[in-house]
KEKE-3310 file (N, C-alpha, C; in steps of 0.2 Angstrom, whole numbers, plus 5000, padded with zeros to 4 digits):
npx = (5195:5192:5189:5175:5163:5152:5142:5135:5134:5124:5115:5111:5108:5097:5081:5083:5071:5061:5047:5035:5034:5044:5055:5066:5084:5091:5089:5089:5087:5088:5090:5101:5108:5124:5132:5133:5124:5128:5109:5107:5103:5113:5115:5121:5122:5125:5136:5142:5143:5150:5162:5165:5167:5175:5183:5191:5194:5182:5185:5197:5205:5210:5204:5193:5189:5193:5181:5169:5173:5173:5157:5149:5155:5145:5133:5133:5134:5122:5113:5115:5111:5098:5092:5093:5086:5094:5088:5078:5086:5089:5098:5107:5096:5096:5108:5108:5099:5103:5113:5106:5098:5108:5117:5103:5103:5112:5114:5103:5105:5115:5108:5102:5109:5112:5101:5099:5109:5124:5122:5134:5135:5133:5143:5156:5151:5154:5168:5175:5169:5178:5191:5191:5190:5200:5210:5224:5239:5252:5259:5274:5277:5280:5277:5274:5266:5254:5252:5246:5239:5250:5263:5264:5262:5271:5283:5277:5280:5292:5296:5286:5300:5307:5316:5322:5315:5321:5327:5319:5310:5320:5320:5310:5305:5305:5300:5284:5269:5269:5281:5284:5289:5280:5279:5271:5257:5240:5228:5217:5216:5221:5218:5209:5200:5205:5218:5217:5212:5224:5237:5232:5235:5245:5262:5274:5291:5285:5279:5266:5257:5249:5247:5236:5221:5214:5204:5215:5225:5235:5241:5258:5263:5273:5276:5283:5285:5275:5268:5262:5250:5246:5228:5223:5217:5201:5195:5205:5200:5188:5182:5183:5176:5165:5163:5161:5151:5141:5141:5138:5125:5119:5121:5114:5100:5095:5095:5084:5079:5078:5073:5061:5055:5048:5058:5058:5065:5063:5067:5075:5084:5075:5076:5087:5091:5102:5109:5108:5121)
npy = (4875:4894:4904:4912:4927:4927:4932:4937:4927:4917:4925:4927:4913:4911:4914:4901:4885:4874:4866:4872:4891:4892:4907:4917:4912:4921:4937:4950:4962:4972:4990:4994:4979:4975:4962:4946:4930:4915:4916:4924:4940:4951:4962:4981:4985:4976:4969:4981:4981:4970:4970:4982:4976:4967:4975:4982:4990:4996:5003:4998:4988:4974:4974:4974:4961:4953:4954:4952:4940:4933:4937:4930:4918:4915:4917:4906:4895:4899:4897:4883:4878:4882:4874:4860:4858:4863:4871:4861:4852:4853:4857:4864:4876:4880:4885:4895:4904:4911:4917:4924:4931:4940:4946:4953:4961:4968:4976:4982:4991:4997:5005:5012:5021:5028:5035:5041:5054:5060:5076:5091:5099:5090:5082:5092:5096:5082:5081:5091:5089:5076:5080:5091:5081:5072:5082:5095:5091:5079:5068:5061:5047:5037:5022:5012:4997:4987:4971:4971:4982:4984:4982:4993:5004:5003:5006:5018:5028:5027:5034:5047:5049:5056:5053:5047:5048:5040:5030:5021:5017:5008:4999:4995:4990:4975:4970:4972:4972:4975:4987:5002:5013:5025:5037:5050:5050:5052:5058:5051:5039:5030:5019:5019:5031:5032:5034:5043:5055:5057:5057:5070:5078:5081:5089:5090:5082:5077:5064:5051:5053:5042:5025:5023:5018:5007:4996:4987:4985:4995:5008:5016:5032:5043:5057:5063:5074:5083:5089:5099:5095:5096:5095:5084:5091:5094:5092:5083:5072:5069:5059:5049:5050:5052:5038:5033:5040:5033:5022:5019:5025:5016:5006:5010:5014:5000:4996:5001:4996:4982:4981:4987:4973:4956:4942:4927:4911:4896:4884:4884:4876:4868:4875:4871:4861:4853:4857:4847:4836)
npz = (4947:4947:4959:4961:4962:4975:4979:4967:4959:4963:4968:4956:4952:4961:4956:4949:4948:4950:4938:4929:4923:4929:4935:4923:4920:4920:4929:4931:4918:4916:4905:4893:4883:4885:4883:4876:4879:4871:4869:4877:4883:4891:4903:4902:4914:4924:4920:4925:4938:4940:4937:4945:4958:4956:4955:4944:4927:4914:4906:4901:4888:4891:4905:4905:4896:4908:4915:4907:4905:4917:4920:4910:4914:4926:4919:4910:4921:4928:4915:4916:4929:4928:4920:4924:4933:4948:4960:4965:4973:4991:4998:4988:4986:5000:5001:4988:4992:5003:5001:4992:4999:5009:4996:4994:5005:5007:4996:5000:5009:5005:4997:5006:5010:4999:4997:5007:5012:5019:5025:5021:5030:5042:5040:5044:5056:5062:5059:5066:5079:5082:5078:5089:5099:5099:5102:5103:5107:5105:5115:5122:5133:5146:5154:5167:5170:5183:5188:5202:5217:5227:5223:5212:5222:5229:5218:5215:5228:5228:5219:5224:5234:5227:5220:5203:5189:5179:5184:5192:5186:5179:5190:5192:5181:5175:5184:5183:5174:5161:5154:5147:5133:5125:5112:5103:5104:5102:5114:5110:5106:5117:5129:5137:5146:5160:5159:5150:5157:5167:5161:5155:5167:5171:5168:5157:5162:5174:5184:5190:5205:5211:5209:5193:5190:5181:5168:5163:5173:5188:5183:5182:5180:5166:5159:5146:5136:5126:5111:5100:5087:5070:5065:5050:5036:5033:5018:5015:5022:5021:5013:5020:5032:5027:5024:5034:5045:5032:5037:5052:5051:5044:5055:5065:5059:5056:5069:5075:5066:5070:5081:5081:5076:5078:5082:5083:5088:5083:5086:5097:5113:5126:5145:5153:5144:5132:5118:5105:5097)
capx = (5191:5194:5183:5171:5158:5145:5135:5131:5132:5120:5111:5107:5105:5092:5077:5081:5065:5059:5042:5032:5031:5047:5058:5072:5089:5094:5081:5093:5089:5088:5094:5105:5114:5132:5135:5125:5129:5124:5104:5107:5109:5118:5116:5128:5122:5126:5142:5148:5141:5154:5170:5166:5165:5183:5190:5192:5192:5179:5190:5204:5203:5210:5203:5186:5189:5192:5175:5165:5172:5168:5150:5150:5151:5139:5128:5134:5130:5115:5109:5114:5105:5093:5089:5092:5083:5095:5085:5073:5091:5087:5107:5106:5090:5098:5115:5108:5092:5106:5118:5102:5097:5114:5116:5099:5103:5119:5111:5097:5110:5116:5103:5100:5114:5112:5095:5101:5116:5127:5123:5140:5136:5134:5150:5159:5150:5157:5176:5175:5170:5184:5195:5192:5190:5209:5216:5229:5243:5252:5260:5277:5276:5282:5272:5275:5257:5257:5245:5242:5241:5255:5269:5262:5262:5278:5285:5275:5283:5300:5293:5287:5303:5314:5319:5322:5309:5323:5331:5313:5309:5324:5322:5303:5302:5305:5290:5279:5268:5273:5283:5285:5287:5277:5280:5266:5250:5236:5222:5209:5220:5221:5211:5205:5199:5206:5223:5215:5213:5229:5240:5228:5234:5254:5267:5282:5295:5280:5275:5258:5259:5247:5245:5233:5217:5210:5204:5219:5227:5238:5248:5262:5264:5278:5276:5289:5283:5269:5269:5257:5249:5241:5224:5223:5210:5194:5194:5209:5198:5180:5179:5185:5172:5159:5160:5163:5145:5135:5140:5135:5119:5115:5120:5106:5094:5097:5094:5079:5073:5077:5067:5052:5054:5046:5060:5055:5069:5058:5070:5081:5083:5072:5078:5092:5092:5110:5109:5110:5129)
capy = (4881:4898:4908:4917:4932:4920:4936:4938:4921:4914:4927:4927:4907:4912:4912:4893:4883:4867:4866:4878:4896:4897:4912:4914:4910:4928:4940:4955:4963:4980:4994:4991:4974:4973:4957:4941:4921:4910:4918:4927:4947:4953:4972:4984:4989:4969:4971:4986:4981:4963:4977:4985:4972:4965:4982:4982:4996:4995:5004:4994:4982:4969:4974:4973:4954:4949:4954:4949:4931:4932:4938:4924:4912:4916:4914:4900:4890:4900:4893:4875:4874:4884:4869:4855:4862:4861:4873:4855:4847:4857:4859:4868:4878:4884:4889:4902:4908:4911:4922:4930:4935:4942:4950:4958:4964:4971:4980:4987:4996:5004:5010:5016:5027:5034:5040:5048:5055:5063:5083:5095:5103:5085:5081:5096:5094:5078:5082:5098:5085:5072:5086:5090:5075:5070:5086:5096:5089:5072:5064:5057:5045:5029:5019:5004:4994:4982:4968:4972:4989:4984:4984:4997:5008:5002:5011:5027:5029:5028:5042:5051:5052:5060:5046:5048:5041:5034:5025:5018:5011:5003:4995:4990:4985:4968:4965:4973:4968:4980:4991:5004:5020:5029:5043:5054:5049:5058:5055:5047:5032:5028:5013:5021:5037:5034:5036:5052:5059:5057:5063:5078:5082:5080:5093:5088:5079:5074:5056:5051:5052:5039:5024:5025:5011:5004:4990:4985:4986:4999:5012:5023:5035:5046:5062:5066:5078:5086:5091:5102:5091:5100:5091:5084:5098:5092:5090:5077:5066:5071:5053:5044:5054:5050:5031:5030:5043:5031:5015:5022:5026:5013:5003:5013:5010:4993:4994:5004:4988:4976:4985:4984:4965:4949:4937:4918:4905:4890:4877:4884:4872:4871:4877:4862:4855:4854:4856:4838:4837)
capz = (4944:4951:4964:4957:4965:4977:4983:4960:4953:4966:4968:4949:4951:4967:4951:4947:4951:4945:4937:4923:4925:4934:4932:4920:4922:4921:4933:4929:4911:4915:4902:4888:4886:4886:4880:4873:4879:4869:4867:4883:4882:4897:4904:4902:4923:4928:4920:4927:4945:4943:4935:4953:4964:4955:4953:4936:4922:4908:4900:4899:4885:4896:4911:4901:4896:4912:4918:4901:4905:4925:4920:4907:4918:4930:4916:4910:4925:4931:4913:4916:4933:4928:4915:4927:4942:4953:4966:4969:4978:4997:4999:4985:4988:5005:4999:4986:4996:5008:4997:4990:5005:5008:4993:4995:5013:5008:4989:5002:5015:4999:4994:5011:5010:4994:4998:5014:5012:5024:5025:5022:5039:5049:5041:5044:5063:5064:5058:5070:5085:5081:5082:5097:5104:5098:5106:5098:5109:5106:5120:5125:5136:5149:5159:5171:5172:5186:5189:5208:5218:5231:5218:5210:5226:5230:5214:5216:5235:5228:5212:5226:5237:5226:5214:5196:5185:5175:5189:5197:5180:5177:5195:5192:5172:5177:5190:5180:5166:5155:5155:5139:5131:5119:5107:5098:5105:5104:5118:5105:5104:5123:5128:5145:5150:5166:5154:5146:5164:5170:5157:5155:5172:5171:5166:5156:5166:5181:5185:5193:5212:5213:5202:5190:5190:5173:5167:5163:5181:5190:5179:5183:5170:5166:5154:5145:5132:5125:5107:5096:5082:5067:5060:5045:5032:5033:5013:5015:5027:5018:5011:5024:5036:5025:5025:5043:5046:5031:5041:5058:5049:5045:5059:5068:5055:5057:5077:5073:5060:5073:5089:5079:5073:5081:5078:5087:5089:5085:5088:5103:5116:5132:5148:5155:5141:5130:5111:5099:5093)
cpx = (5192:5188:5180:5166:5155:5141:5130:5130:5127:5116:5106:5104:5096:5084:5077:5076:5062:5051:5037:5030:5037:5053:5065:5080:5092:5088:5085:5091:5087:5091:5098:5108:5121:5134:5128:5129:5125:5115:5102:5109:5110:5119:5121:5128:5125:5133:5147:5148:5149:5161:5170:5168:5173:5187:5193:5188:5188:5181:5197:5203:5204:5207:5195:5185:5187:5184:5169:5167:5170:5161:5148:5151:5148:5135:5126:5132:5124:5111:5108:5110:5099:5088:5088:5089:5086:5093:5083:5079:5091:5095:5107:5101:5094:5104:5113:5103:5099:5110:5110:5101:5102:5115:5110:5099:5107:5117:5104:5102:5113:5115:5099:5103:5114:5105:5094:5107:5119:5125:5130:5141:5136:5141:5153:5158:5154:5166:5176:5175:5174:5190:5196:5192:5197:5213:5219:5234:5243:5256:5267:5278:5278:5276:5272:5266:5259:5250:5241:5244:5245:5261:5270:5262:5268:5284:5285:5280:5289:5300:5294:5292:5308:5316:5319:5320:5314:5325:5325:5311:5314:5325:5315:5303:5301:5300:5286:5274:5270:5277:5286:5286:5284:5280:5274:5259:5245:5228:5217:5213:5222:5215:5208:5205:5202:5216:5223:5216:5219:5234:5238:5233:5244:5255:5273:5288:5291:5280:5269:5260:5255:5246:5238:5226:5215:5208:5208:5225:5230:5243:5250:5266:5269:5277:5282:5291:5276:5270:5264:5254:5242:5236:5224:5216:5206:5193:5198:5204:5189:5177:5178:5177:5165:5156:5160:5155:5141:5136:5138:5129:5115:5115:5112:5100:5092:5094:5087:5073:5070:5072:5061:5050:5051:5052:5062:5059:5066:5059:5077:5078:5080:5078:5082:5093:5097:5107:5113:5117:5129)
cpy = (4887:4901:4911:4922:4927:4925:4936:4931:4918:4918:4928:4918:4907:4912:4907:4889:4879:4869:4874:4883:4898:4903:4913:4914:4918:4932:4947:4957:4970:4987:4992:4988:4978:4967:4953:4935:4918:4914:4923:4935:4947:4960:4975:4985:4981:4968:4977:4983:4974:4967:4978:4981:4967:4971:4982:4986:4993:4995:5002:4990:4975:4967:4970:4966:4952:4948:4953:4940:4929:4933:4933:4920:4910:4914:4909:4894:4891:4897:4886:4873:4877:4877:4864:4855:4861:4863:4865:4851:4855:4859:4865:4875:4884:4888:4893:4904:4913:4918:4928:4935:4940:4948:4957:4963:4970:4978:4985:4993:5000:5009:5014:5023:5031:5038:5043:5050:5060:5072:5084:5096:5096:5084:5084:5096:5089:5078:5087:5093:5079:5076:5087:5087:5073:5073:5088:5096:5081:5071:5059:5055:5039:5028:5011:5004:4987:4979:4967:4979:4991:4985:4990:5005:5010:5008:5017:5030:5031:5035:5050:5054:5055:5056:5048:5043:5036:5027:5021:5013:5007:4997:4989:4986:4977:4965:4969:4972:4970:4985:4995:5009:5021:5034:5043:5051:5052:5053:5050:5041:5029:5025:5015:5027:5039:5039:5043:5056:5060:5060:5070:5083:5085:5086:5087:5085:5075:5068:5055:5050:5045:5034:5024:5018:5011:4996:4983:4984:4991:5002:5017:5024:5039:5053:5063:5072:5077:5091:5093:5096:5097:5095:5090:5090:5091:5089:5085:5071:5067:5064:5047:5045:5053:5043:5030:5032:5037:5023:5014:5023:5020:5006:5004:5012:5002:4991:4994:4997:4982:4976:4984:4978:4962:4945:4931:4915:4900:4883:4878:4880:4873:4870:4871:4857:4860:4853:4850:4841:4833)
cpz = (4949:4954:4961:4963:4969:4976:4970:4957:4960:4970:4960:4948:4955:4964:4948:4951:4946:4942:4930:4928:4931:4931:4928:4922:4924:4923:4931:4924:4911:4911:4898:4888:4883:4883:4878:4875:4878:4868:4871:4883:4890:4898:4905:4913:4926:4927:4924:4935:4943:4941:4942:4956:4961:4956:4948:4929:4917:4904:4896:4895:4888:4901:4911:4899:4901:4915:4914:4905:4913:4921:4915:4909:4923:4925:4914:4915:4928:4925:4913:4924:4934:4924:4918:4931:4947:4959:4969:4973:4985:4997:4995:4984:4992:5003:4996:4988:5001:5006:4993:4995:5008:5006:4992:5001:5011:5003:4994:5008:5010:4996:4998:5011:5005:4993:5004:5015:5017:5021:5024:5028:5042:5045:5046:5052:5064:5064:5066:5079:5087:5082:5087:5101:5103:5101:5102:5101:5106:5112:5119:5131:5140:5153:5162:5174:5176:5189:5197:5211:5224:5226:5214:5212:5227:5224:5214:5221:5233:5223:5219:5234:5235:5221:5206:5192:5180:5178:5192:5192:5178:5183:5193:5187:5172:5181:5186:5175:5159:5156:5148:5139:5126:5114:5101:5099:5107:5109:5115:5106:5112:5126:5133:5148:5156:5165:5152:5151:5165:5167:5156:5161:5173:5167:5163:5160:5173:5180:5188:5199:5215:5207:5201:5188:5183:5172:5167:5172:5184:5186:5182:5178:5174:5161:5152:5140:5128:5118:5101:5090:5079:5063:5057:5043:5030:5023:5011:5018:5025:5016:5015:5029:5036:5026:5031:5045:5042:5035:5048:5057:5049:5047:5063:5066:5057:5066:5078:5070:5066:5080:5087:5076:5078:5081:5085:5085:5091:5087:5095:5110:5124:5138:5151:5151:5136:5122:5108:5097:5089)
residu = (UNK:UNK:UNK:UNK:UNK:UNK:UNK:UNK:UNK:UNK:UNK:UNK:UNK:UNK:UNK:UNK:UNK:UNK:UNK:UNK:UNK:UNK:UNK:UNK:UNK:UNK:UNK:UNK:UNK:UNK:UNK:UNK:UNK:UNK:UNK:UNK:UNK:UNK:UNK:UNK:UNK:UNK:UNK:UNK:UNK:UNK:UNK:UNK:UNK:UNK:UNK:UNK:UNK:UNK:UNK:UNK:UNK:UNK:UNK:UNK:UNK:UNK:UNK:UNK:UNK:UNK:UNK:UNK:UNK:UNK:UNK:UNK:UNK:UNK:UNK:UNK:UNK:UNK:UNK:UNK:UNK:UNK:UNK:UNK:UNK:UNK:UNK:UNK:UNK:UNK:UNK:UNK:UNK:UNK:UNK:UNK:UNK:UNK:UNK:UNK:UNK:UNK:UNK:UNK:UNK:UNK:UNK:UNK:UNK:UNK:UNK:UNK:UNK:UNK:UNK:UNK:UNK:UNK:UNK:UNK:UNK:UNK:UNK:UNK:UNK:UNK:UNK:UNK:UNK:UNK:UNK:UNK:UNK:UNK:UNK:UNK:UNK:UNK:UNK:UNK:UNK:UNK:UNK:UNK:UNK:UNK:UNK:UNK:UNK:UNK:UNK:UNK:UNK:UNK:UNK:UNK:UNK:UNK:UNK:UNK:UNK:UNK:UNK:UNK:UNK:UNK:UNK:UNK:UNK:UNK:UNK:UNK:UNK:UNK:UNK:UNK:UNK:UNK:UNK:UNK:UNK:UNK:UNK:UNK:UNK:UNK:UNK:UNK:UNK:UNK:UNK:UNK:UNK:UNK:UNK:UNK:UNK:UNK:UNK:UNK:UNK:UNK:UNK:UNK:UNK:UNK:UNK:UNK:UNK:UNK:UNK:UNK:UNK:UNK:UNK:UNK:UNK:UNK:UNK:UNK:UNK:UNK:UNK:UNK:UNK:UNK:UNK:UNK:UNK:UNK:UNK:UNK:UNK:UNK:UNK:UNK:UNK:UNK:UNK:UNK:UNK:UNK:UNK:UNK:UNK:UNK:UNK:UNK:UNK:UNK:UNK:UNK:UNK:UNK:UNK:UNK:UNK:UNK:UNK:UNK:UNK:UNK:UNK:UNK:UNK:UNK:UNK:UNK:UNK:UNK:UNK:UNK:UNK:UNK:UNK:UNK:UNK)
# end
């Protein structure tokens, strides 16, 4: 059988429960159906929500099947274990509590964002500060990184007596860990400040007099050129901008949720003691 939605069809199962008075197979009947199964109408809003979530036009006649017989058979099973109870098997039980939850977490972070939406101006703030923080140079570049600051020295020494950075790195490349060139890299994209610093500091044709420490280990860098780069327009990168800012949101939220919680780990194991395998 082929894969279906888990966070919809088990989230619509997540109302199966044994015994009278439990809820019906479909929790969802909001607004005008969309379709009917078997006695079962089906909202146009449940529909469109399972079209999104495949990526599939409504208005495609085709496209439109596929997602009638997907949300058709979520039905179809959520009415078969809604009849049988399958919730009262625990296996069962956990698996769609689990995806409920889920789904519920995921539909409330949504709905976080669309009732706080990014300002124009904090965009427009935030493009303006990525901008500047990228530079409007990119960056040609070498750099022999070496995993101790003897060899590394050794290199430099030779740089700074006269030696031609071509000729030094063709001596070193071999003891080195890396040894590379770049082409067109703008500051944002270097993994260490100590990086950003250093190059900041060079001229065209210079090498670093000293190598350079990072996490990574000892680099001697080489500039080799320095080339203007023009931003992309802020209405090019407006969408992009915006999901980056509402998932940042409500990251924060999210930190904000957790700081004020309680949450007791009631089966973590005491102190010298090794967890049951």
């Amino acid at each position: 059988m082929r894969s279906v939605l888990p966070l919809l069809i088990l989230a619509t199962l997540a109302g199966c429960s044994g015994g009278a008075g439990k809820p019906p197979a479909i929790q969802y009947t909001s607004g005008e159906p969309a379709l009917r199964v078997n006695d079962q109408p089906v909202s146009a809003a449940l529909l469109a929500e399972v079209a999104r979530g495949r990526g599939l036009d409504l208005d495609n006649p085709e496209q439109r099947l596929r997602a009638i017989k997907e949300l058709s058979d979520y039905v179809l099973l959520a009415t078969i274990a809604h009849k049988q109870n399958m919730s009262d098997d625990p296996a069962f039980g956990a698996i769609v509590e689990s995806q409920r939850l889920q789904g519920i977490a995921n539909a409330t972070l949504d709905y976080y964002g669309r009732t706080h939406p990014i300002s124009e101006a904090a965009l427009k703030a935030e493009y303006d500060a990525q901008v500047a923080k990228a530079g409007t140079d990119s960056y040609d570049f070498a750099q022999m990184l070496f995993d101790n600051e003897t060899e590394a020295l050794k290199a430099s020494e030779e740089l700074l007596a006269g030696k031609d950075w071509a000729a030094v790195y063709a001596q070193w490349q071999g003891k080195a860990k890396q040894a590379r060139e770049f082409q067109d890299v703008r500051l944002v994209q270097l993994p260490s400040p100590e990086l950003v610093d250093a190059l900041k500091k060079l001229k065209a044709g210079e090498s670093t007099k000293v190598p350079v420490k990072s996490q990574f280990g000892w680099h001697v860098l080489h500039l080799s050129a320095t080339k203007p780069v023009t931003p992309p327009a802020f209405d090019a990168i407006r969408g992009e901008l915006q999901k980056h800012m509402l998932a940042r949101q409500g990251d924060q939220w999210m930190e904000k949720l957790r700081g004020e919680a309680v949450i007791l780990d009631l089966k973590a194991p005491s102190k010298g003691e090794t967890p049951a395998k």
